[in-house]
N, C-alpha and C positions, 0 to 999 in steps of 0.2 A: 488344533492346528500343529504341524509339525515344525521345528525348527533345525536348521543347520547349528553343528555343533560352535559355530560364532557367535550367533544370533543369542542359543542358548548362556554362553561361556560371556558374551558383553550383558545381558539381562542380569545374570548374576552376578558381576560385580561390581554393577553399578549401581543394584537394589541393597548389597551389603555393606552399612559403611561398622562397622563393626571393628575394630581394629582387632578384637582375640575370634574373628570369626575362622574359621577352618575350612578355605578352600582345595581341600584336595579332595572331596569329596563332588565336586563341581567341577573339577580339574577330570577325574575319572569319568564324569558321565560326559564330560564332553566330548572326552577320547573316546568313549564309547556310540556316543548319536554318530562321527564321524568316521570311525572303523563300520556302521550299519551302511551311511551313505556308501561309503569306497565298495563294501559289498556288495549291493548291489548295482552301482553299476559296471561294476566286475563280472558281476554275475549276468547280467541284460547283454552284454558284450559278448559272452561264452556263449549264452543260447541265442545269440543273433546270427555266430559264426558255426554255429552247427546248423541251423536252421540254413546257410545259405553253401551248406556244405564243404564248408573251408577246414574246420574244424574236425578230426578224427579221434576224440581223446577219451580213453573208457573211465578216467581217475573221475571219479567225484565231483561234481564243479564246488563243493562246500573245501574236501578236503585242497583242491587247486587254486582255491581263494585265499584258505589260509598257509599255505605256503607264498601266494604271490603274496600276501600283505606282512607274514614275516620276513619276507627277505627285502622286500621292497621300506617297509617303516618300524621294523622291530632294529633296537641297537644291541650289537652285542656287550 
């Protein structure tokens, strides 16, 4: 079953009572199940809009994804 990166990120720390346990490994994949979600549907959104002919855009939708989601949730 898949989880959203909440679901995953409260499971694990409320299974870890560990005081020297090391959450930033937990912390990363959660960033990461959540950068997959915002992908796609970033991505469902772009072939929705070419599909209904709104959209004229030759760039990549992977490389168009990662610039909307670094400019949108990367800090500098």
């Amino acid at each position: 079953m898949k989880q959203t990166a909440v679901d995953y990120l409260i499971q694990e720390l409320f299974t870890k009572h560990d005081e020297n346990f090391d959450f930033n490994p937990v912390f990363e994949k959660a960033k990461k199940i959540e950068k997959e979600q915002i992908g796609k549907a970033f991505l469902n959104g772009r072939i929705k809009e070419i599909g209904q002919g709104v959209l004229f855009d030759l760039q990549p939708l992977t490389q168009t994804f990662n610039d909307y989601y670094n400019e949108t949730f990367k800090s500098e």
